[in-house]
C-alpha positions in Angstrom: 16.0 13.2 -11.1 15.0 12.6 -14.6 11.4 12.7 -15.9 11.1 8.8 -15.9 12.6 8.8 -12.4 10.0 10.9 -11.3 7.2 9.2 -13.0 8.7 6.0 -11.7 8.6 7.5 -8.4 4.9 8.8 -8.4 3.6 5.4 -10.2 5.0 3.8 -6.4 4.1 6.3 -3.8 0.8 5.5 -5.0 2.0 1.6 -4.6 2.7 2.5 -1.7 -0.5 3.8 -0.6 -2.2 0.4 -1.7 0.4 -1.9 -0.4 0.7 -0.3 3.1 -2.8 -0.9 3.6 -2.5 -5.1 4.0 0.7 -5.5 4.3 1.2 -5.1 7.9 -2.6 -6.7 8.4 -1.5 -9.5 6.0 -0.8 -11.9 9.5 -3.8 -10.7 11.0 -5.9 -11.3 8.1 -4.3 -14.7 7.6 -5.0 -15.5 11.3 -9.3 -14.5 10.5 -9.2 -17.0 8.0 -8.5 -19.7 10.0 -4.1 -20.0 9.8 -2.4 -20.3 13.5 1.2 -19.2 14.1 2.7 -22.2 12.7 0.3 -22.2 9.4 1.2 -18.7 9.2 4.5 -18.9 9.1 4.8 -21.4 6.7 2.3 -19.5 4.7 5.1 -16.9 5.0 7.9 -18.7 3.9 6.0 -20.0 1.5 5.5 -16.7 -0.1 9.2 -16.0 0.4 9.9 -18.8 -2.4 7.7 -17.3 -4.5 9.8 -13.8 -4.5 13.1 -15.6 -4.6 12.5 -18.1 -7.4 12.1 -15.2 -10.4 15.1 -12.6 -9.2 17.8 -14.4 -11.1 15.9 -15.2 -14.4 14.0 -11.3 -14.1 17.6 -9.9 -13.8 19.0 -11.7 -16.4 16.0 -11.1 -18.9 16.5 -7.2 -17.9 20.3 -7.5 -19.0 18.9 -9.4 -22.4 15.5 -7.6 -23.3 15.7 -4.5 -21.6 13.7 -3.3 -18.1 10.4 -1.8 -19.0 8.5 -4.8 -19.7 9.6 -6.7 -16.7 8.6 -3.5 -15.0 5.3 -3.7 -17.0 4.7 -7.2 -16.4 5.3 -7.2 -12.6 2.8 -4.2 -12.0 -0.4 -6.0 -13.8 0.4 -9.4 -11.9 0.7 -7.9 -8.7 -3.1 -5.8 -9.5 -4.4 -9.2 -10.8 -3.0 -10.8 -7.8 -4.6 -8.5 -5.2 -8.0 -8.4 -6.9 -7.6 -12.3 -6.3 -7.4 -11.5 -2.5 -10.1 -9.2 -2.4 -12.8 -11.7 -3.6 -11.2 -14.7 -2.2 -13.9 -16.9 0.0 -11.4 -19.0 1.5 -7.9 -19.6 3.3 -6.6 -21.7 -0.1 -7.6 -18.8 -2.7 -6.3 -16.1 -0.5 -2.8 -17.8 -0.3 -3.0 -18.4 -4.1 -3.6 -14.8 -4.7 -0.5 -14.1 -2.1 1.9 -16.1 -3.5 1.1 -14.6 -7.1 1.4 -11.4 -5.5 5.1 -12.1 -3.9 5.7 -14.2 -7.4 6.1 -10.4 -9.0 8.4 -9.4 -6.4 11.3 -10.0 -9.1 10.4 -6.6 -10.0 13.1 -5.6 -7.5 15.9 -6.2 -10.2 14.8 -4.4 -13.0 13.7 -1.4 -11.1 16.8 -1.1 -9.5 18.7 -1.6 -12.9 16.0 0.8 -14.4 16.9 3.4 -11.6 20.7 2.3 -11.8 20.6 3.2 -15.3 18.9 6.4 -15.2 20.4 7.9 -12.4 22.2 10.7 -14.3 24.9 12.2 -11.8 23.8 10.3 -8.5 25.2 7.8 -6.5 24.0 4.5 -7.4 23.1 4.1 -3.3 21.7 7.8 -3.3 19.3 7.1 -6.6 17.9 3.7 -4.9 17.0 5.3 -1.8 15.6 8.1 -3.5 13.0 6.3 -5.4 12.8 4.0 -2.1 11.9 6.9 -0.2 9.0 7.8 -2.8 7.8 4.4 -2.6 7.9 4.8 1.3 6.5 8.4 1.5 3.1 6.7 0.1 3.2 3.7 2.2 3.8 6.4 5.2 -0.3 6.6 4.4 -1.1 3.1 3.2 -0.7 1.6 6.9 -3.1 4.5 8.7 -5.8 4.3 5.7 -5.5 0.5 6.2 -5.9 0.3 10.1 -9.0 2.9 9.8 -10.7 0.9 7.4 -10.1 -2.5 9.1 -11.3 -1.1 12.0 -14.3 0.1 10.7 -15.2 -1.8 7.6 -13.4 -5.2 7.8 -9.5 -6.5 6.8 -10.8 -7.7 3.6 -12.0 -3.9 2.4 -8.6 -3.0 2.6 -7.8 -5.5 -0.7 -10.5 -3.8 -2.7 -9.0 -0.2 -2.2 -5.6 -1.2 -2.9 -6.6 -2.8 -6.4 -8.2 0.2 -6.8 -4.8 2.4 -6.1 -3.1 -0.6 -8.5 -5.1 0.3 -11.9 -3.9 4.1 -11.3 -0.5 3.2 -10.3 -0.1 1.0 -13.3 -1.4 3.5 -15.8 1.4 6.1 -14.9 4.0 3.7 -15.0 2.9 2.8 -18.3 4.1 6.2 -18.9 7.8 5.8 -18.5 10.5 5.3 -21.6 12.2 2.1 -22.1 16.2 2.1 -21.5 18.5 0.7 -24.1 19.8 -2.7 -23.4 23.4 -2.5 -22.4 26.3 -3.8 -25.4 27.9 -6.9 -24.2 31.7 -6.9 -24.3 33.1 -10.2 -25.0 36.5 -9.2 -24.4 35.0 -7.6 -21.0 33.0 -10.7 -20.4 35.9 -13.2 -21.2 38.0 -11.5 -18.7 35.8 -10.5 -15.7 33.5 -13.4 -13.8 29.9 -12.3 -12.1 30.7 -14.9 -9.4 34.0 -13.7 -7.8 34.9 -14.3 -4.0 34.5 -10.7 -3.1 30.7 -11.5 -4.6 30.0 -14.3 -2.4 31.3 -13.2 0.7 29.3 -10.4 0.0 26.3 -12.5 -0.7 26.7 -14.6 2.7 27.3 -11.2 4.6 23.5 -10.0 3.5 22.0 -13.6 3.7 23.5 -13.6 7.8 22.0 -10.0 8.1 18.6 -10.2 6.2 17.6 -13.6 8.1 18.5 -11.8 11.5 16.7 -8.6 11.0 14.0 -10.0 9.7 13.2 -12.9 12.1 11.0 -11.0 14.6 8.9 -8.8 12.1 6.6 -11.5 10.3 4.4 -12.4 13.5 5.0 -8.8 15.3 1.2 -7.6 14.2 -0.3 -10.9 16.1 2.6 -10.5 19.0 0.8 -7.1 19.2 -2.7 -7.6 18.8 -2.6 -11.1 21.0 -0.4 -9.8 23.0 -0.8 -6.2 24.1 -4.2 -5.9 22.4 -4.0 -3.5 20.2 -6.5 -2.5 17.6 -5.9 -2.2 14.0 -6.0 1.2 13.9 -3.2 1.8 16.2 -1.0 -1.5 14.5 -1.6 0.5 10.8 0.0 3.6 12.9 2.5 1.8 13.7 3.0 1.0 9.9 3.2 4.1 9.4 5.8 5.4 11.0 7.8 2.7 9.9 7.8 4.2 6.8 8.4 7.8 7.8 11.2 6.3 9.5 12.5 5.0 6.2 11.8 8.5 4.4 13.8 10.0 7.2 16.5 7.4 7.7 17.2 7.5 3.6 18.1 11.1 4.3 20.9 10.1 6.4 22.3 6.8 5.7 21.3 7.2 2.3 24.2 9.7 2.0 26.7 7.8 3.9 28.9 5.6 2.3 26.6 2.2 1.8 28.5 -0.2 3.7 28.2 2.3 6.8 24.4 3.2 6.0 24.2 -0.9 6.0 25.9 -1.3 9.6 24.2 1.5 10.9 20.3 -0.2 9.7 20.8 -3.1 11.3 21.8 -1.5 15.0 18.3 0.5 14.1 16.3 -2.7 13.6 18.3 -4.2 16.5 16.6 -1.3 18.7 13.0 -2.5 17.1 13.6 -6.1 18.6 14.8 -5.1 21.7 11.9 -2.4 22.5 9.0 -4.9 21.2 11.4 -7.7 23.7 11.3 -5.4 26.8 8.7 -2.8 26.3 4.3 -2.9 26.7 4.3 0.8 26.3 2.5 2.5 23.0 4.9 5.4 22.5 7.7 2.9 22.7 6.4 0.9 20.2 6.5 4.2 17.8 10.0 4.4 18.4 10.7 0.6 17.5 8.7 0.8 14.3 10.4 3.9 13.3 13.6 2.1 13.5 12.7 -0.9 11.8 12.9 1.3 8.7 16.1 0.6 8.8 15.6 -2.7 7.7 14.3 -1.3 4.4 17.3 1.0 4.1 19.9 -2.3 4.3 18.2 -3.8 1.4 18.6 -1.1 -0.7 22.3 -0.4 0.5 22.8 -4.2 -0.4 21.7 -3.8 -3.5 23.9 -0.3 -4.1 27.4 -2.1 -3.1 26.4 -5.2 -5.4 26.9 -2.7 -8.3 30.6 -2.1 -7.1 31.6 -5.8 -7.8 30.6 -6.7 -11.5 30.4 -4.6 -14.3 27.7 -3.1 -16.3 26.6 -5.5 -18.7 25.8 -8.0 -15.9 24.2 -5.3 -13.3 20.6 -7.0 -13.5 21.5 -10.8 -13.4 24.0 -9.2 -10.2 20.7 -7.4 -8.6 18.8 -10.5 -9.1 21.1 -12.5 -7.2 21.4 -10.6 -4.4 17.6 -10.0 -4.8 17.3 -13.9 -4.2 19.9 -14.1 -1.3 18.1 -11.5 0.8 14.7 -13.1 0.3 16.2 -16.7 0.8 16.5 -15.0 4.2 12.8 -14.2 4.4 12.2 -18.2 3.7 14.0 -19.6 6.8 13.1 -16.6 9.1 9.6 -16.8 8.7 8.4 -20.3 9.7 11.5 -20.3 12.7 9.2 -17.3 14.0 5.8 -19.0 13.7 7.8 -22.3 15.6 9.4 -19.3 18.3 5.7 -17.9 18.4 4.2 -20.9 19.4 6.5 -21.6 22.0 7.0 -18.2 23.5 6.3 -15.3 21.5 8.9 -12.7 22.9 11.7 -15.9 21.9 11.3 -14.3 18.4 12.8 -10.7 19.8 15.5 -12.4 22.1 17.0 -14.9 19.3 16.5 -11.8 17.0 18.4 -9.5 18.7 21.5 -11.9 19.4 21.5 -13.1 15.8 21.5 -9.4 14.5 24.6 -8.9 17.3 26.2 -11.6 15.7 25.3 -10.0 12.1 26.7 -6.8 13.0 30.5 -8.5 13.8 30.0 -10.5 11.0 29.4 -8.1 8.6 32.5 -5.4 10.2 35.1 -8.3 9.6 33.8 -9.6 6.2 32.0 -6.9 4.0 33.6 -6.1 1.1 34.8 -2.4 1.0 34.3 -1.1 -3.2 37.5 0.3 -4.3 35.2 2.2 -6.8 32.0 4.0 -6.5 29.9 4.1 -9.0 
């Protein structure tokens, strides 16, 4: 990897470090200050809008003005935003600080356009997972630090430490080169279109997929807690083998071609659903959360076969795109499982798993398969 890679790379393990720590408690924390299933998932979805509405216009400024400052930009929101949870006294200015959090989540396109750009002789799939697998080998601690010092100190501790791991994040990113900004071909332009019909089935494939894998996660830290009672130490355990199973996972499907790697995550987060569905048992529980990394794996393998159907000049407007898609999942999944919660909180595992079934076929009959690799 080059040197910006890998300053790239250390600026979010640390991320990670500081994001696992809520983000699995983010529910819980939600449901202290006062939000019931329902409230919760809309609070959810609502945060879902926020990351999808900025993909598109982030990925197109990244084609236009180059990746660095988006990059820039998205890293002192998010540290704002988490300081503004930290110190919130109330339901409404925690939410506020959330949603400006997610807002920054159209950092996804220019990273990955960053990372695309500067991948030097790896696979566009095998670069994204790399730097993925940073990302993740810091959140691997995030969710253990976060459960300890729940447990002992209080949910909202946890926002104060991860603004702290923010400021030092931020400083080494700070650190990275800016990439030139791709030549636009008119001739190239005139005769290729971004929206194609290899694109869009493409795009409906991973909107079918995301919404399925992602229906039973949102609520699955109340499911356990209210459910099976367990304490927030053993939930941020749980977080962190999640990540250590995408670390591991991007080792193999990673490798694979992407559109295999893809099928392949979602039978690994169909396992998660069905475990959480049929088992009360802790050590099964590991086993589900180390397959939900897979769900992480399929967004990055998304985002690596997008690259095979446009061309170059258009790569971050195509990443934002798909970026928007898969989070437009996120929206409709996550108040659906507040509505299933409410009714019968293992309906979110059972509709789950028969959705991601469905997915599965759906996505063998109608994925595109690249003619090129990049």
């Amino acid at each position: 990897m080059s040197p910006d890679l890998i300053l790239l790379g250390i600026s979010l393990m640390i991320w990670g470090v500081g994001e696992g720590m809520f983000l699995y408690f983010q529910p819980l924390y939600l449901q202290q200050l006062g939000a019931n299933p329902v409230t919760i998932g809309a609070i959810l979805g609502a945060a879902g809008v926020a990351m999808a509405v900025a993909h598109i216009p982030a990925g197109h400024l990244a084609d236009r003005i180059g990746r660095k400052p988006l990059l820039t930009a998205a890293w002192i929101v998010a540290m704002l935003a988490t300081w503004v949870m930290a110190l919130a006294p109330s339901l409404p200015i925690f939410v506020f600080g959330m949603l400006m959090y997610n807002l920054t989540a159209f950092v996804s396109s220019p990273l990955n356009s960053y990372v695309t750009a500067g991948r030097g002789k790896l696979s566009v799939g095998r670069a994204i997972t790399m730097v993925s697998a940073m990302y993740n080998t810091g959140a691997i601690l995030g969710p253990w630090l976060g459960g300890q010092v729940g447990q002992h100190f209080g949910l909202r501790t946890i926002y104060f430490i991860a603004g702290g791991s923010f400021i030092v994040s931020s400083i080494i990113l700070f650190f990275i080169t800016s990439q030139p900004i791709e030549v636009h071909n008119p001739d190239e332009q005139n005769n290729g279109r971004l929206i194609n019909r290899r694109f869009i089935t493409y795009q409906s494939v991973i909107f079918l997929a995301g919404f399925s894998m992602y229906l039973a996660q949102p609520l699955s830290s109340n499911f356990l807690q209210n459910q099976h009672h367990l304490p927030f130490d053993s939930i941020g355990i749980l977080g962190s083998i999640t990540s250590i199973g995408i670390v591991i996972l991007n080792l193999g499907l990673g490798n694979m071609k992407p559109h295999l790697g893809y099928l392949l995550g979602q039978v690994a987060v169909s396992v998660f659903t069905l475990i959480l569905w049929q088992s009360s048992s802790f050590s099964w529980f590991c086993l589900a959360y180390f397959m939900l990394g897979g769900y992480r794996i399929t967004r990055s393998l998304a985002t690596a076969q997008t690259r095979n159907l446009v061309q170059q000049s258009r790569m971050g407007l195509a990443y934002g795109i798909t970026e928007t898609v898969g989070t437009s999942a996120l929206i409709l999944a996550s108040p659906l499982a507040g509505f299933l919660y409410k009714i019968n909180p293992s309906l979110m595992y059972i509709v789950g798993f028969c959705l991601i079934a469905t997915s599965f076929l759906v996505s063998v009959r109608f994925m595109p398969r690249p003619n090129v690799t990049a």
